[in-house]
C-alpha positions in Angstrom: -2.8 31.2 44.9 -3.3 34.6 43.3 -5.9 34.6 40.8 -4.7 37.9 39.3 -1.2 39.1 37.7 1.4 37.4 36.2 1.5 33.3 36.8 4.6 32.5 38.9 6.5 29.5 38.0 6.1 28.7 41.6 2.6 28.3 41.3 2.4 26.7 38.0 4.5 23.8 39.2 2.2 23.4 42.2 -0.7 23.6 40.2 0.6 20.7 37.9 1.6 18.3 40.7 0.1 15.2 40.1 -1.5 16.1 36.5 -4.5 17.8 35.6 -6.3 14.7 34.7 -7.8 11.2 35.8 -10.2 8.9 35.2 -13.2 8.7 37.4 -16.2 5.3 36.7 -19.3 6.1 35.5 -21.2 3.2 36.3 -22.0 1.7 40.2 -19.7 -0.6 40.8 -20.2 -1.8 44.9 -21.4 -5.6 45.0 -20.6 -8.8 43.2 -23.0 -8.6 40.6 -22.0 -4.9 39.8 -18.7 -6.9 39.1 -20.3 -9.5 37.2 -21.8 -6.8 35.2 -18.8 -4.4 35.0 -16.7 -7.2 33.9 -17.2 -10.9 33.4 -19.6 -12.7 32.7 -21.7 -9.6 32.1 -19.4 -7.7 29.4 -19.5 -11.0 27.2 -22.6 -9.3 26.1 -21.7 -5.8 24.3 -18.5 -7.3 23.4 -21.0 -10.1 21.1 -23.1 -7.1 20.1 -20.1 -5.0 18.7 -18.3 -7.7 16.8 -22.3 -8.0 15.2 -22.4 -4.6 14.3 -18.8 -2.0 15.3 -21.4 0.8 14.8 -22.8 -0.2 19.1 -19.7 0.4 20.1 -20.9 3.9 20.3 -23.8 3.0 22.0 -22.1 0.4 24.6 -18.6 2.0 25.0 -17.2 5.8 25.7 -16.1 5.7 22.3 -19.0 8.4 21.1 -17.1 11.2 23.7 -13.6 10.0 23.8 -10.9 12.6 21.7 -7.2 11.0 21.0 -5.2 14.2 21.9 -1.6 12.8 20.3 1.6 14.4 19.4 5.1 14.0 19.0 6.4 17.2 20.8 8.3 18.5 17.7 6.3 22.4 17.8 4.8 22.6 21.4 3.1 25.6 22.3 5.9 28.4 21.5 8.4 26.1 22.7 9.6 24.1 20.0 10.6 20.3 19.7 11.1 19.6 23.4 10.3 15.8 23.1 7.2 14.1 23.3 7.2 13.4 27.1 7.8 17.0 27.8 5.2 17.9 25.8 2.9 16.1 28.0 1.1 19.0 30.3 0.0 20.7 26.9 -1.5 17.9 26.1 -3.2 17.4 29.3 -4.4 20.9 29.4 -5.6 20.1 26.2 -7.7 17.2 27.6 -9.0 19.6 30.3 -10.2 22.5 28.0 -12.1 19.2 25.9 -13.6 18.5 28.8 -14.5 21.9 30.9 -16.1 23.9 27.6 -17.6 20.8 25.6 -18.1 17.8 28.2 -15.7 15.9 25.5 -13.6 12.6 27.3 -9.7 13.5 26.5 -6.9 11.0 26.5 -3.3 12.3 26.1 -0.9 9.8 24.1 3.0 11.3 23.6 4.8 9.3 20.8 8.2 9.1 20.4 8.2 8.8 17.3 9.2 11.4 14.3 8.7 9.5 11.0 5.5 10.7 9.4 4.4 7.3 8.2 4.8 5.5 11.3 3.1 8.4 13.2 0.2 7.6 10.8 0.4 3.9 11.2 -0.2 3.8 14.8 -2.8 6.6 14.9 -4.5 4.0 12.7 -3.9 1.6 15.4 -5.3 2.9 17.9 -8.5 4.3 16.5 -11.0 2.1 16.9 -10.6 3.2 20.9 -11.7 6.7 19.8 -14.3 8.7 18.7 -12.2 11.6 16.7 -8.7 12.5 17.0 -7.0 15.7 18.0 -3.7 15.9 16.3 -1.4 18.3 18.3 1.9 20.1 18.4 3.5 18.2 15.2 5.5 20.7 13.0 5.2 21.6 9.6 5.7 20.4 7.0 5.2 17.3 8.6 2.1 17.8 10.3 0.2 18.2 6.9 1.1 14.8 5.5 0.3 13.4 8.4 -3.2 14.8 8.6 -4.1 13.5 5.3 -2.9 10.7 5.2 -4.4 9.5 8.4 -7.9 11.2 7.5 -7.9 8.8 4.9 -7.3 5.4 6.2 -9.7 5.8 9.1 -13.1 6.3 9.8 -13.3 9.3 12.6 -12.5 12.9 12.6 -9.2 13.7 12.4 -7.7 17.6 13.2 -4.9 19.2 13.4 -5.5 21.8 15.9 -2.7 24.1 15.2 -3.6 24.4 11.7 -7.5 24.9 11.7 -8.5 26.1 15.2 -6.4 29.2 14.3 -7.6 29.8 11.4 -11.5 29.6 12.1 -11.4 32.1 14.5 -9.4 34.6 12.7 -11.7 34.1 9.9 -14.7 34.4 11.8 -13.0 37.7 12.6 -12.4 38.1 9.3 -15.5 37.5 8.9 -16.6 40.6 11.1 -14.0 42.8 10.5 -15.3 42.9 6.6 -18.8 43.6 8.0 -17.4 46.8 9.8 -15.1 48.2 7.1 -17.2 47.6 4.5 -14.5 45.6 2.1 -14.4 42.8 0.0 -12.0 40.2 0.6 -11.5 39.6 -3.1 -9.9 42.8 -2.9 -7.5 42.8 0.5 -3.9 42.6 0.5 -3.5 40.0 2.9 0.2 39.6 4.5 0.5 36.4 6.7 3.9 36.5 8.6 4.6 32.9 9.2 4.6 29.7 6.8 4.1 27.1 9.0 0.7 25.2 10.0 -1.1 27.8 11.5 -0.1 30.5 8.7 -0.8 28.3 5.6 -4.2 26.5 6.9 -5.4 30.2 7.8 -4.1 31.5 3.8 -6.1 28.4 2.7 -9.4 29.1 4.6 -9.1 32.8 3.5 -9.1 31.7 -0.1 -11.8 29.9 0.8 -13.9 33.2 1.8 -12.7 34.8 -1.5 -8.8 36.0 -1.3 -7.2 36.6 -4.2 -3.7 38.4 -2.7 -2.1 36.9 0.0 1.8 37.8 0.5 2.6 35.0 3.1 6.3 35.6 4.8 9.0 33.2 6.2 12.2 33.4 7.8 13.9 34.0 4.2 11.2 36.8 3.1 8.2 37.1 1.1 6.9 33.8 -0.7 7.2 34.8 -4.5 7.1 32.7 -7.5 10.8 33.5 -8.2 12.0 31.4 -5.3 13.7 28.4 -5.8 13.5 26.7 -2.1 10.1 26.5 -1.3 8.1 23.5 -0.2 4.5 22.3 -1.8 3.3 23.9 1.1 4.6 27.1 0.7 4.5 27.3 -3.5 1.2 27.3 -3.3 1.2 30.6 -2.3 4.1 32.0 -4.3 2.6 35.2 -6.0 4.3 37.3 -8.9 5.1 40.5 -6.8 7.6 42.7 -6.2 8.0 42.8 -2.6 10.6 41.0 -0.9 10.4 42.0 3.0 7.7 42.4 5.6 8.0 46.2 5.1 7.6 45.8 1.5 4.5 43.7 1.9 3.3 46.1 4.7 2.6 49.1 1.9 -1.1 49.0 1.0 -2.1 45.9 3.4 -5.6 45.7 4.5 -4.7 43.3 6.9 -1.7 41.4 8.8 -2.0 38.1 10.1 1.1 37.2 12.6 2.2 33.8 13.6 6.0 34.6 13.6 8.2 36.1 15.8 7.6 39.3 18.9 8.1 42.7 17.9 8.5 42.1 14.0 5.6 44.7 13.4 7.0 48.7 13.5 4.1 51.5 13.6 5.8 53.2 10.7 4.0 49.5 9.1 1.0 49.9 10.8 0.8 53.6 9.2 1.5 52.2 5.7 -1.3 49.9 5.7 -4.9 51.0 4.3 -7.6 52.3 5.7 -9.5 50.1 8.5 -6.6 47.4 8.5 -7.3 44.2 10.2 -4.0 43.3 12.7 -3.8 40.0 13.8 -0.7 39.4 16.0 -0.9 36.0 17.4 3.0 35.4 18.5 2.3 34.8 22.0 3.3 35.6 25.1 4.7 38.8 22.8 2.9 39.9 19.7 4.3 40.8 16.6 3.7 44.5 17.2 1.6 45.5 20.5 -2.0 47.3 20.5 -0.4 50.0 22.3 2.7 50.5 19.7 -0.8 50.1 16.9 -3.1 52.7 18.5 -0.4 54.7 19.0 0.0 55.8 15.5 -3.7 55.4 14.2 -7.4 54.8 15.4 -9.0 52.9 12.8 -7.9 49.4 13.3 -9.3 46.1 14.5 -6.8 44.4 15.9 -6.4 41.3 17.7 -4.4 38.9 19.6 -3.6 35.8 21.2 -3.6 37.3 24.3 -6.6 37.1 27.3 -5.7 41.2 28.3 -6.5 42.4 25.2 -9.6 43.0 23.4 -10.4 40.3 20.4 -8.2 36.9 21.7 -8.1 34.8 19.2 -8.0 32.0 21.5 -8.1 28.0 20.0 -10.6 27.4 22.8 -13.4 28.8 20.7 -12.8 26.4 18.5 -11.6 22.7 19.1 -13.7 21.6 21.4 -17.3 22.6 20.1 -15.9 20.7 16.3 -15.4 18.0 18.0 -18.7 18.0 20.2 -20.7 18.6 17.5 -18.5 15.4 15.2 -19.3 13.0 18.0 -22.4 13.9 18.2 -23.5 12.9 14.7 -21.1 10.0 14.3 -19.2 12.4 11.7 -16.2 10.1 9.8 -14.2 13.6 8.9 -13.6 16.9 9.7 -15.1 18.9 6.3 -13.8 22.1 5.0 -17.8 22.6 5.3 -18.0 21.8 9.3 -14.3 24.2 9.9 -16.1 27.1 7.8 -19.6 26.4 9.6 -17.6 27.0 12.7 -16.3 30.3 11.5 -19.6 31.6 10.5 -21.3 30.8 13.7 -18.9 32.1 15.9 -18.7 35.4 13.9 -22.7 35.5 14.1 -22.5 35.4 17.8 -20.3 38.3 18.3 -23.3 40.0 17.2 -25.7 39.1 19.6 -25.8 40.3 22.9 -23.2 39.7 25.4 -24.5 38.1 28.5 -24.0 39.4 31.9 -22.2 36.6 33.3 -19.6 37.6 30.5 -18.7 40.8 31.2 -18.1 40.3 34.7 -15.7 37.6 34.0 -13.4 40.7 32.0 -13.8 43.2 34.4 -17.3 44.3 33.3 -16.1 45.7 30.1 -19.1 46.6 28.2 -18.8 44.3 25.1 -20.7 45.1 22.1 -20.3 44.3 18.6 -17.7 46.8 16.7 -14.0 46.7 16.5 -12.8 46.2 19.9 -15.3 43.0 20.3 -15.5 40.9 16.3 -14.2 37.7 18.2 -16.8 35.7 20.8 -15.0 35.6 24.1 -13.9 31.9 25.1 -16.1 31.8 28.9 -18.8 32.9 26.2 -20.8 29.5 27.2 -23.5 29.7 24.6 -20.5 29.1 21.6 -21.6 25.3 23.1 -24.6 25.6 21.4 -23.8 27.6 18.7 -20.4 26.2 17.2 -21.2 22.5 17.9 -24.8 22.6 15.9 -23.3 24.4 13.1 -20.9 21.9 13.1 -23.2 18.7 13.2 -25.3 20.5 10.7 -23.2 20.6 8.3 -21.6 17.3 8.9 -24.9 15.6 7.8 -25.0 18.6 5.3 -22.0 17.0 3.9 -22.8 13.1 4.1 -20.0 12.5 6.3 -22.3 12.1 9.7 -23.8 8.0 10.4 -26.5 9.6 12.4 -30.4 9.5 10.7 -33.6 11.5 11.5 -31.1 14.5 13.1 -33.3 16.9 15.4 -30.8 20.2 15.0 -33.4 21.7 17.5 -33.8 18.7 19.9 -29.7 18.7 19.7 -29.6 22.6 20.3 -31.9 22.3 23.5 -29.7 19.0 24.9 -26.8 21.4 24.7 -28.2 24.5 26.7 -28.9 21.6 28.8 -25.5 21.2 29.4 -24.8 24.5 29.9 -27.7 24.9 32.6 -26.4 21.8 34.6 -23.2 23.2 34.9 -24.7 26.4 36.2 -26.6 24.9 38.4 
């Protein structure tokens, strides 16, 4: 198999024969008492221990490293509402990224099943098998009501990928790109093209860091307060404005956040933004407007996209997998906005350190440093392990949502890099 240039479908269906996942035994299991101890009599014992106390099951089950990854296959991966056991080779992929970048146990469930409320009911069924779950590929509006209300009837982190892992890493970005320019957020024009999870969790997390103007975009035009046919979603960001099209919204923008459609993005745009804009254009396998088409018409932009051949992917890999290590690992009941915005500090933090070796050769050497071609942490960037998943638990106990007591955030950032140098090994 070629491990450069365009993936063939060829080899993607050979790659996927058989699935991308099993389950392998952790324990020994080769005599008669090993069997006695695997199962019965010997399992009598935890089993009495749990009912005592639910708290061991962390300590004598998987439960403690063991990620739901569930959807019903209504907005998978750019290809829309395809059916839940379609959907299934995302989810399995999804399960292998938990696992390769986080050490994280992933189970895939496919539901076929569209009413929110009975999504919800048997997410809350099956919880107590998990440790956190990984809500995935549900679309909007649905996927919001869903969130919440299952975040509130159990007691383990819930996500919604789609919504937050794209919006951490754009705002660690964000973060960055305000370092470099030298703005305040408080006073960017912020355009988000796209109202559905991804766009409105980002708009919310940028209010979070201080936005004041953001002109959010959907297939009917700009979001203002004048419109009559807007979700709760989406009225939440209705602003008194004037402009009524992406160009219109364009004039003036300090930055562009794209989660809509290829090609939407013109330079004449790009040249009617302000100076050191911030592009963003996520719609993948095609971007809203290309960095070619961007440099093209002016030099001073930091621009991103979801894509692995251009500089600054924003790539939901840096993201997922190190909330949910660091959740587990403190027992965590929730994901906090606290834990999501700890995540986005610490992965723009480590865009500023210095890029290992064993990075750069993995792109083609490129010399990586901090500045406007590199404000994003590349995802084979190992040591976002350590950094993402103890900001996380920190601020999980931080928050008084983590069960854990006498938390070592040193002792926990040395057992990851322990991770890290067994796998190198």
């Amino acid at each position: 198999m070629s491990h450069k240039g365009k993936v063939t479908k060829e080899e993607s269906l050979a790659y996927h024969v058989g699935g991308k996942i099993e389950i392998n035994v952790k324990t020994r299991c080769d005599t008669a008492r090993d069997l006695s101890m695997a199962y019965t009599p010997g399992v009598a014992h935890p089993c009495l221990e749990i009912e005592k106390d639910n708290e061991l099951a962390y300590t004598y089950t998987n439960k403690g490293n063991l990620v739901a990854v569930i959807t019903d296959g209504t907005a998978v991966l750019g290809l829309g509402d395809i059916g839940a056991v379609a959907g299934k080779p995302v989810m399995e992929g999804k399960s292998v990224l938990f696992k390769k970048f986080a050490g994280v146990d992933a189970f895939d469930i496919e539901l076929d099943e569209h009413d929110a409320d009975k999504i919800v009911a048997i997410c809350k069924a099956l919880a107590p098998t998990f440790g956190g779950i990984n809500l995935e590929d549900i679309k909007a509006p649905k996927c919001f009501e869903i969130e919440t209300k299952l975040q509130a009837c159990v007691n383990i982190p819930v996500m919604h990928d789609d919504q937050h892992g794209t919006a951490m890493i754009t705002s660690a970005g964000l973060i960055n790109a305000l370092e470099i320019s030298g703005k305040k957020i408080e006073d960017m024009k912020i355009v988000v093209s796209g109202a559905g999870a991804a766009g409105i969790a980002c708009a919310k997390m940028y209010k979070l860091l201080g936005a004041k103007k953001i002109v959010m975009i959907d297939t009917k035009g700009v979001i203002h307060s004048g419109r009559t046919d807007l979700n709760s979603y989406k009225a939440e960001f209705a602003l008194e404005t004037s402009d009524r099209t992406l160009e219109d919204a364009m004039n003036g923008a300090d930055m562009f956040l794209g989660l809509s459609a290829p090609g939407v993005v013109t330079g004449e745009m790009v040249k009617s933004m302000n100076p050191y804009p911030i592009i963003f254009a996520l719609a993948n396998p095609t971007p809203e407007i290309l960095p070619e088409e961007v440099h093209a018409v002016r030099d001073d932009v930091m621009m991103g996209t979801g894509r692995s051949d251009y500089p600054n992917q924003v790539n939901n890999v840096l993201g997922f997998p190190f909330i949910f290590r660091g959740a587990l690992d403190v027992k965590a009941t929730k994901v906090t906005e606290g834990m999501k915005m700890a995540a986005a500090v610490a992965l723009a933090k480590l865009a500023k350190e210095e890029v290992p070796a064993y990075v750069k050769s993995a792109y083609n050497g490129e010399d990586l440093k901090f500045g406007i071609h590199y404000i994003i942490p590349k995802p084979f960037d190992r040591r976002v392990l350590v950094w993402v998943s103890a900001a996380v638990a920190e601020a999980a106990i931080k928050d008084g949502v983590a069960r854990v007591e006498d938390f070592d955030i040193g002792l926990y950032k040395r057992d990851l890099q322990a991770m890290i140098d067994a796998e190198q090994k």
